[in-house]
C-alpha angles and dihedrals in degrees: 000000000000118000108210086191137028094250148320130244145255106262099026118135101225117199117214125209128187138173139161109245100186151003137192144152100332098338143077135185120215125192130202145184140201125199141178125207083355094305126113112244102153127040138171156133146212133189112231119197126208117241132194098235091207089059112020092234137114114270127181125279118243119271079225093060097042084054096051088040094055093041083061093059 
């Protein structure tokens, strides 16, 4: 995560934004972004990987998902 500015403040209404920005095979990377009074001051990302929850391994993404995910490029 990247900090545009040292901290916030008590009393600060942070808006928190969030997207998927791919997707591909088993994984997929999501970005996200925090502002104050309409200025960044907080940015970051992590990959997420999709797991078969029967078996704890990577399975496929949806070619559903992958769709929606491409149509919001």
């Amino acid at each position: 995560m990247e900090s545009g500015r040292p901290n916030g403040r008590a009393g600060d209404n942070i808006e928190v934004r969030t997207w998927i920005a791919s997707a591909e095979r088993v994984k997929s990377l999501r970005r996200y972004e925090f502002l104050c009074d309409g200025q960044r001051v907080a940015q970051g990302e992590t990959e997420w990987v999709y797991v078969d929850v029967s078996t704890g391994r990577p399975r496929l993404i949806s070619k559903a998902m992958a769709g929606f995910v491409r149509d919001q490029e």
